[in-house]
PyMOL commands that place a pseudoatom at each C-alpha (Angstrom):
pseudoatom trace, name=CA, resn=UNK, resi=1, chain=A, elem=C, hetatm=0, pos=[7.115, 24.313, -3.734]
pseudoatom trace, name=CA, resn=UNK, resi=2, chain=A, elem=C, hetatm=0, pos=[3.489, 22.525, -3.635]
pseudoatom trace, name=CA, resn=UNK, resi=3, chain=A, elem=C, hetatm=0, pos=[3.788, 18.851, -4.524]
pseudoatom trace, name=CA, resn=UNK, resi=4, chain=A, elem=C, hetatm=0, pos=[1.662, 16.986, -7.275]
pseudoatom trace, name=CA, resn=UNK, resi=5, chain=A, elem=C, hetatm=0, pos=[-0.063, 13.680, -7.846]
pseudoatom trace, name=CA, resn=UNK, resi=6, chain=A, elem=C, hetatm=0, pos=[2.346, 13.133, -10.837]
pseudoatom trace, name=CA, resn=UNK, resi=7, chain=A, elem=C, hetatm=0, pos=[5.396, 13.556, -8.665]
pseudoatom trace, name=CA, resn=UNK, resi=8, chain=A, elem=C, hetatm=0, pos=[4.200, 10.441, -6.372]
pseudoatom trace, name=CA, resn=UNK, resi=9, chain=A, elem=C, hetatm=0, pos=[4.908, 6.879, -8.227]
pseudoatom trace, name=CA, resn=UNK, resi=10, chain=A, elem=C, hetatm=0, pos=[3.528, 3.646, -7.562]
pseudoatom trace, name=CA, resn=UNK, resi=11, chain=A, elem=C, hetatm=0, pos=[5.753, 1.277, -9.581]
pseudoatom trace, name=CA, resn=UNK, resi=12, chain=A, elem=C, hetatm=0, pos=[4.640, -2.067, -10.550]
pseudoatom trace, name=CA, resn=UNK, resi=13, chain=A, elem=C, hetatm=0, pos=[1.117, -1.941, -8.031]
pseudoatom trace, name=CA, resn=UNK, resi=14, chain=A, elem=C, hetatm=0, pos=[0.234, -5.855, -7.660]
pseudoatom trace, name=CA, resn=UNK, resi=15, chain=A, elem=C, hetatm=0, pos=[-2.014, -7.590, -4.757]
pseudoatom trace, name=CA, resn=UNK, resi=16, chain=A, elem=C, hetatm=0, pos=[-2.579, -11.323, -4.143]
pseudoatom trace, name=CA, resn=UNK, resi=17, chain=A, elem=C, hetatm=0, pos=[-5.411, -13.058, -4.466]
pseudoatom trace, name=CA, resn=UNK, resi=18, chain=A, elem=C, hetatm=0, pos=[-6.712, -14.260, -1.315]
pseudoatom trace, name=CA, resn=UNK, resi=19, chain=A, elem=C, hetatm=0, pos=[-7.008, -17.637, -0.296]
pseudoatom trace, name=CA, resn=UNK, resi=20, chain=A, elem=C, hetatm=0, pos=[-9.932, -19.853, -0.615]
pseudoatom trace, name=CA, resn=UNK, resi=21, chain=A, elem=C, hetatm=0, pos=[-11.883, -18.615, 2.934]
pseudoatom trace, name=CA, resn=UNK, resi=22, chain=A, elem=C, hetatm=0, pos=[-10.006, -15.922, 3.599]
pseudoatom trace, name=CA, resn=UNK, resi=23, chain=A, elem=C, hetatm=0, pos=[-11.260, -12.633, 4.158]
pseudoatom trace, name=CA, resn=UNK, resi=24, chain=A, elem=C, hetatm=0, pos=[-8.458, -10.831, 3.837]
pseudoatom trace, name=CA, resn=UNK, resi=25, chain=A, elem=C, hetatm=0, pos=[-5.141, -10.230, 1.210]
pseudoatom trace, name=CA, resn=UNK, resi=26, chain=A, elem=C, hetatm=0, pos=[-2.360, -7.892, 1.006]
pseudoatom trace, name=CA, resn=UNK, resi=27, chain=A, elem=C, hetatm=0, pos=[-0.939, -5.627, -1.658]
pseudoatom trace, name=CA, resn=UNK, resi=28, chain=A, elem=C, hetatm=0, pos=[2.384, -3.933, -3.189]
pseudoatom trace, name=CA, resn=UNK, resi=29, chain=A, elem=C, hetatm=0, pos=[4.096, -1.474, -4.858]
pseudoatom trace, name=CA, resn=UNK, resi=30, chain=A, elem=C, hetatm=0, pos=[7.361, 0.515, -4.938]
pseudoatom trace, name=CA, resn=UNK, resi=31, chain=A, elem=C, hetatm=0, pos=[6.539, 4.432, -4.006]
pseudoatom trace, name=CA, resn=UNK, resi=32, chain=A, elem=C, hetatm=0, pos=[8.917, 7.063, -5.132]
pseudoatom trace, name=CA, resn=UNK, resi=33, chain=A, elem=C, hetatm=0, pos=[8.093, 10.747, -3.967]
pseudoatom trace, name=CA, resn=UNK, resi=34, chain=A, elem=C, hetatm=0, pos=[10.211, 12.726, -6.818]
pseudoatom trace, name=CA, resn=UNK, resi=35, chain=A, elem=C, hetatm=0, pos=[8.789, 15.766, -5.216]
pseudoatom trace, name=CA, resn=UNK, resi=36, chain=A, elem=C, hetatm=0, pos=[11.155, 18.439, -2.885]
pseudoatom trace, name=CA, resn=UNK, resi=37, chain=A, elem=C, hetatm=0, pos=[10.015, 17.701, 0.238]
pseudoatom trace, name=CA, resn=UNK, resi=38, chain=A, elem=C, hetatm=0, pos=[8.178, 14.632, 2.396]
pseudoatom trace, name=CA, resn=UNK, resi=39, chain=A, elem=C, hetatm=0, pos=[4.557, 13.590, 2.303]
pseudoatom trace, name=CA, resn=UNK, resi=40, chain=A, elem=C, hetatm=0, pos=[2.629, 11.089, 3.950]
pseudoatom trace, name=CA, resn=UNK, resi=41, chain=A, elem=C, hetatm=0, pos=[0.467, 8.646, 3.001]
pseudoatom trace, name=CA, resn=UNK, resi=42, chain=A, elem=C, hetatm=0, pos=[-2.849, 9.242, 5.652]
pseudoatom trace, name=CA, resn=UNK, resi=43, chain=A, elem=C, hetatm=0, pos=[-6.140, 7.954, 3.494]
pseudoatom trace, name=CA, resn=UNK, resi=44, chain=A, elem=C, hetatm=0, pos=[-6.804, 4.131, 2.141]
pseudoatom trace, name=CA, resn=UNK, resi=45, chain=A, elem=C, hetatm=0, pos=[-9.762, 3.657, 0.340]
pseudoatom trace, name=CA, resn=UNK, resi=46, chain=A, elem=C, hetatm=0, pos=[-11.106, 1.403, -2.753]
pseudoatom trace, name=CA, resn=UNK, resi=47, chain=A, elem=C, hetatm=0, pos=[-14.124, 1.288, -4.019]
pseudoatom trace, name=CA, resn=UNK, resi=48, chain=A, elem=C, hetatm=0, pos=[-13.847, -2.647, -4.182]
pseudoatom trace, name=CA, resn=UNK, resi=49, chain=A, elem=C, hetatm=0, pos=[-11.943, -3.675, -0.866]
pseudoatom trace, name=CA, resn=UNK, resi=50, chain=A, elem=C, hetatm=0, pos=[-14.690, -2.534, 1.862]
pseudoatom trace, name=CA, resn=UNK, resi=51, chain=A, elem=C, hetatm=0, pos=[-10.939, -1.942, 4.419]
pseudoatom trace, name=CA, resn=UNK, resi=52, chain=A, elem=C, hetatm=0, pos=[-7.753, -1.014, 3.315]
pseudoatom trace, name=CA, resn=UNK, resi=53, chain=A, elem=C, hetatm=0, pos=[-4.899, -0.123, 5.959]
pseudoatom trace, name=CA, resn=UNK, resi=54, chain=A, elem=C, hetatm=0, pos=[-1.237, -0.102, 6.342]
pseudoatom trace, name=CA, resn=UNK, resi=55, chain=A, elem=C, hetatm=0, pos=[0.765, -2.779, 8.330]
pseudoatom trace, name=CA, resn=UNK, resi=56, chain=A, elem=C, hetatm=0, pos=[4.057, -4.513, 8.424]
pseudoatom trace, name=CA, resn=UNK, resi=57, chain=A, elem=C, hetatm=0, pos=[5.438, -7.749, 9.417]
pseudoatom trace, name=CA, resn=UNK, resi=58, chain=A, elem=C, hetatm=0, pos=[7.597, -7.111, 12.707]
pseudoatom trace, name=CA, resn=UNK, resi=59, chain=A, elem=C, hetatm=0, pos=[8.492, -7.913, 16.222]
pseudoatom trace, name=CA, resn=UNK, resi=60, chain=A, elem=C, hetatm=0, pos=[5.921, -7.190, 18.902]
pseudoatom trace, name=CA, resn=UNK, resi=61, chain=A, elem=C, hetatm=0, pos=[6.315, -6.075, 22.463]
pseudoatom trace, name=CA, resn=UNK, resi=62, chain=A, elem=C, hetatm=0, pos=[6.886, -9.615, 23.600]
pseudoatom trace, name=CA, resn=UNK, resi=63, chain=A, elem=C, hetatm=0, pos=[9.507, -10.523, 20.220]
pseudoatom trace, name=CA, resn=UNK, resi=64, chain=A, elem=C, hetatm=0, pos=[7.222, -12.272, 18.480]
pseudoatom trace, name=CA, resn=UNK, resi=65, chain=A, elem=C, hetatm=0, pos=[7.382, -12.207, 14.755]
pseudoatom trace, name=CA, resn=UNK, resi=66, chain=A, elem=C, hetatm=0, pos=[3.513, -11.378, 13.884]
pseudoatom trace, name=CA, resn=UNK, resi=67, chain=A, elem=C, hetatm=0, pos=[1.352, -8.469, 11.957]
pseudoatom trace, name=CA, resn=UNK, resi=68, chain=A, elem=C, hetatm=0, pos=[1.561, -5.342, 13.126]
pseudoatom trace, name=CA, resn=UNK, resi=69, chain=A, elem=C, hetatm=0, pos=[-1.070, -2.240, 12.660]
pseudoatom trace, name=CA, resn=UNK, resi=70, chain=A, elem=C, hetatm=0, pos=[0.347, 0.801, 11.846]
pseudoatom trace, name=CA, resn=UNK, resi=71, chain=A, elem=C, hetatm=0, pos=[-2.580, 2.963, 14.492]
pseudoatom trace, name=CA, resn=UNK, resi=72, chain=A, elem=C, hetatm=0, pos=[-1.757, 6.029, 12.897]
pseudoatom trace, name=CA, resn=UNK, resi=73, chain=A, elem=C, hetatm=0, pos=[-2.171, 4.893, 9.254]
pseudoatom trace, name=CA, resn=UNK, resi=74, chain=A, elem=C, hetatm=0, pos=[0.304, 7.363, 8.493]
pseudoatom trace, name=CA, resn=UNK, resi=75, chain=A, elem=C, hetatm=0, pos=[3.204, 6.052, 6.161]
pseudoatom trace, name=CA, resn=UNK, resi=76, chain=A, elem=C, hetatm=0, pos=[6.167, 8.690, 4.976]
pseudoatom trace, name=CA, resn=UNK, resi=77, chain=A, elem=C, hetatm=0, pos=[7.972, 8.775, 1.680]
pseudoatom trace, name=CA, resn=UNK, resi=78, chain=A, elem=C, hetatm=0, pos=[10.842, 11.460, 1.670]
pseudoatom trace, name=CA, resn=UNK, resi=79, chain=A, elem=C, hetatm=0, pos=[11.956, 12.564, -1.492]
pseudoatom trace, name=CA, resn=UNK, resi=80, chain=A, elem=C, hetatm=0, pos=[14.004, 10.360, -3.598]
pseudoatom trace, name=CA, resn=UNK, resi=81, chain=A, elem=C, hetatm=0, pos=[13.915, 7.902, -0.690]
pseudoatom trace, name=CA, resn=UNK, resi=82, chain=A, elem=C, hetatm=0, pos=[11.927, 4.678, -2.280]
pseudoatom trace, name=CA, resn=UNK, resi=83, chain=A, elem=C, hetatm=0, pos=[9.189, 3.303, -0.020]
pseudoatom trace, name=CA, resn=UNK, resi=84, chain=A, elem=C, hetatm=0, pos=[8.487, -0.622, -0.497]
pseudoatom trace, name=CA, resn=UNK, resi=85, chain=A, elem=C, hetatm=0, pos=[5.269, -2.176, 0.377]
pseudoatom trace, name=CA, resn=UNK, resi=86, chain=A, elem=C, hetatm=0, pos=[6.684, -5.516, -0.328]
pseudoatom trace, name=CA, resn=UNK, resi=87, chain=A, elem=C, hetatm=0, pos=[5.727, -9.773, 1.283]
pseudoatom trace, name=CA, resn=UNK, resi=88, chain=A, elem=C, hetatm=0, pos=[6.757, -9.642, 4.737]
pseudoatom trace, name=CA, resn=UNK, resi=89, chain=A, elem=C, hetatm=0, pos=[7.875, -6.137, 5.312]
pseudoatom trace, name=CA, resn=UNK, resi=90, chain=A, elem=C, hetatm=0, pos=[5.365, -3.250, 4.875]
pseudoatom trace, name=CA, resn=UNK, resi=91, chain=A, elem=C, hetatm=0, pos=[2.337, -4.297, 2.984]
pseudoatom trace, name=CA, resn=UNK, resi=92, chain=A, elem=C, hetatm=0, pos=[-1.504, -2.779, 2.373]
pseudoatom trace, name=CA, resn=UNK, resi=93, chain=A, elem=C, hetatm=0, pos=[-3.673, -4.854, 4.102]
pseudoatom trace, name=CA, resn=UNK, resi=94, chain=A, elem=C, hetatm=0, pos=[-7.140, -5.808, 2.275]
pseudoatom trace, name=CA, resn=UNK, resi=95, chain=A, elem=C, hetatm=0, pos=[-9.691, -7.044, 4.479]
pseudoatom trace, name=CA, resn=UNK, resi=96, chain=A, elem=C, hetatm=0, pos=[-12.802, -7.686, 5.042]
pseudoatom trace, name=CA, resn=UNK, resi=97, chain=A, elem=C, hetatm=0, pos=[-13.076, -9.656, 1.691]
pseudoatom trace, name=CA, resn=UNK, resi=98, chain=A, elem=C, hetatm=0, pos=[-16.373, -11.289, 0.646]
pseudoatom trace, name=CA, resn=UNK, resi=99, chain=A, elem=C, hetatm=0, pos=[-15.356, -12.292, -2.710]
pseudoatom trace, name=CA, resn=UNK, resi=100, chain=A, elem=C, hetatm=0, pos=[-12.533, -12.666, -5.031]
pseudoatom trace, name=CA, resn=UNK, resi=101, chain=A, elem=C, hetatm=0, pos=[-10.554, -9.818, -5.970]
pseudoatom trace, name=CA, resn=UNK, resi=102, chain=A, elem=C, hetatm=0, pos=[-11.109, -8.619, -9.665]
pseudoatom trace, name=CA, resn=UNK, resi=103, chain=A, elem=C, hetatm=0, pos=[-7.996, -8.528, -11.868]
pseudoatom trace, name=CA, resn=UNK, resi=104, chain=A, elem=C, hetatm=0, pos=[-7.665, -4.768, -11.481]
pseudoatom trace, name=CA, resn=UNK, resi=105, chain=A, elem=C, hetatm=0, pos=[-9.376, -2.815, -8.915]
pseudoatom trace, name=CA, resn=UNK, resi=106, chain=A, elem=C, hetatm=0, pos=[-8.398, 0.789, -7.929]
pseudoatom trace, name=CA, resn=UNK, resi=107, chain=A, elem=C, hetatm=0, pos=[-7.058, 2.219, -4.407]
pseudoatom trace, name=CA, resn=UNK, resi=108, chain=A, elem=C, hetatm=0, pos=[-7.478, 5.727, -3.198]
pseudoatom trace, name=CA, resn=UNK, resi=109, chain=A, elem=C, hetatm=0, pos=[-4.667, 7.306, -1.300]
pseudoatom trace, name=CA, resn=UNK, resi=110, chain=A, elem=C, hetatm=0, pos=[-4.793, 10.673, 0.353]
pseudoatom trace, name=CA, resn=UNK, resi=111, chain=A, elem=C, hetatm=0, pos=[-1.199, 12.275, 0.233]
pseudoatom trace, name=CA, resn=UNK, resi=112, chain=A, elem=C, hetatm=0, pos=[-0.688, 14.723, 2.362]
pseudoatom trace, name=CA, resn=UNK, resi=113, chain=A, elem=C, hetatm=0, pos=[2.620, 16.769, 1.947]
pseudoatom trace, name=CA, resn=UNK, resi=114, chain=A, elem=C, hetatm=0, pos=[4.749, 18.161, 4.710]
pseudoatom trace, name=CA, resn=UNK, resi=115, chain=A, elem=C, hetatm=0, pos=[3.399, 21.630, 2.804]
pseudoatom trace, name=CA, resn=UNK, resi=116, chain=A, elem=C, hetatm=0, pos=[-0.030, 21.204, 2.969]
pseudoatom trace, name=CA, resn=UNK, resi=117, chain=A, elem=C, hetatm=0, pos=[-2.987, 20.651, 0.314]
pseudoatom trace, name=CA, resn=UNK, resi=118, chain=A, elem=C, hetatm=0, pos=[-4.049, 17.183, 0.259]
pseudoatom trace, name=CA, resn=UNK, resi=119, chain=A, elem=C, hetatm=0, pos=[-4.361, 15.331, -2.613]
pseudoatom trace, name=CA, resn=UNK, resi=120, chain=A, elem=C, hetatm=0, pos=[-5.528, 12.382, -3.910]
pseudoatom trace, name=CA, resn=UNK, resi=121, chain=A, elem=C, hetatm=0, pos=[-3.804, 9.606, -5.758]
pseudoatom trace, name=CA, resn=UNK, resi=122, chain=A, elem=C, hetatm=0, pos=[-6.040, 6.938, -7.672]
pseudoatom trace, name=CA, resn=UNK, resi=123, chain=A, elem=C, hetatm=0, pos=[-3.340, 3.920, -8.306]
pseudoatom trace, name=CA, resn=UNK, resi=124, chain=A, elem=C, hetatm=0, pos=[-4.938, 0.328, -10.369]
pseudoatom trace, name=CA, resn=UNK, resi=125, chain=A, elem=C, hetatm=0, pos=[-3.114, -2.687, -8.937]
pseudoatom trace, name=CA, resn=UNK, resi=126, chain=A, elem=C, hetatm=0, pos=[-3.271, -5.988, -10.768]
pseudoatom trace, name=CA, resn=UNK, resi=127, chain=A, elem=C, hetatm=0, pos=[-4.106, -8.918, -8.930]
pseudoatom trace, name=CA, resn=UNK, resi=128, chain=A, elem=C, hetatm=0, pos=[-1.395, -12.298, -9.132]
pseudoatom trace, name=CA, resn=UNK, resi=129, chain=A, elem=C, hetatm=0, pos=[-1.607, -15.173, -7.236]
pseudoatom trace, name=CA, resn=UNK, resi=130, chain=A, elem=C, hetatm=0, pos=[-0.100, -16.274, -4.391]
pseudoatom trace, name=CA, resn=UNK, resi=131, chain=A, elem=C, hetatm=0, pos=[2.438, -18.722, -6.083]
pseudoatom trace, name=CA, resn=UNK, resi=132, chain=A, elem=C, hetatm=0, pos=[3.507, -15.504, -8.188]
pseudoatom trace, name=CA, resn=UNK, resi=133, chain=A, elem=C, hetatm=0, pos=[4.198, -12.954, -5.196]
pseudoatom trace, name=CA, resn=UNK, resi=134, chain=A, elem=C, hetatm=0, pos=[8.316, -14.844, -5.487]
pseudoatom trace, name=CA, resn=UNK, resi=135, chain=A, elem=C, hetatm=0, pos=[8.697, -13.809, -8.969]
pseudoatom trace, name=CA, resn=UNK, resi=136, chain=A, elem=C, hetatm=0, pos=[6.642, -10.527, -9.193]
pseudoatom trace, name=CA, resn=UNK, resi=137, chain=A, elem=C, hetatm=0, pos=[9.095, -8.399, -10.098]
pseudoatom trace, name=CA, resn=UNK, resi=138, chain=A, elem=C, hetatm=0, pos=[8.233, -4.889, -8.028]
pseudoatom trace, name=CA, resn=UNK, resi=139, chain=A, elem=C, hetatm=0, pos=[11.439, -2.778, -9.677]
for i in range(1, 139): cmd.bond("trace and resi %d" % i, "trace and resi %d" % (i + 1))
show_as sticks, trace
zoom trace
């Protein structure tokens, strides 16, 4: 059974605003897949944020506690298995910032299902602050 846009939910999409300086935030979101079978999530594109990519907070090679890339910039949500891009776990990385972040912008992901045909999903985060990422309540 093919697998549609409307079967992939972002709940509660928030990023943070970034820092005075900074060229780079992070955003969030709870994905559910309510589809029959897995997907991944292989595209990251806005038309605002000039980079968008997945990483998570981890251990390196040497166990240090730092940022990791993800080089494939593949993420997979099974079916009824909730995915959490959440503060110091796996996150969507904004970068490449020049300016402020507006308080909605778009992102672009390209799902691609375990059964082929590619789709697109357009999600609009909100943008909090960084003394609200504690109480921003993702579920």
């Amino acid at each position: 059974m093919t697998i549609t846009s409307d079967q992939i939910k972002f709940h509660n999409p928030y990023a943070a605003q970034k820092n005075s300086g900074a060229t780079s935030s992070s955003a969030f979101a709870l994905v559910i897949n309510q589809g029959n079978s897995s997907v991944n999530i292989t595209g990251w594109e806005s038309p605002t944020v000039p980079m968008v990519m997945p990483m998570y907070f981890g251990l390196d090679g040497e166990g240090v506690w730092k940022m990791i890339n993800i080089n494939s910039k593949k993420v997979n949500v099974d079916p009824g298995v909730p995915t959490l891009f959440f503060p110091g776990y796996l996150h969507i990385m904004l970068m490449n910032l020049s300016s402020s972040l507006p308080e909605k912008f778009n992102i672009n992901f390209t799902i691609s299902p375990d059964s082929g045909g590619d789709f697109i999903k357009t999600v609009e985060f909100t943008t909090v602050e960084w003394t609200q990422l504690n109480t921003t309540k993702i579920i």
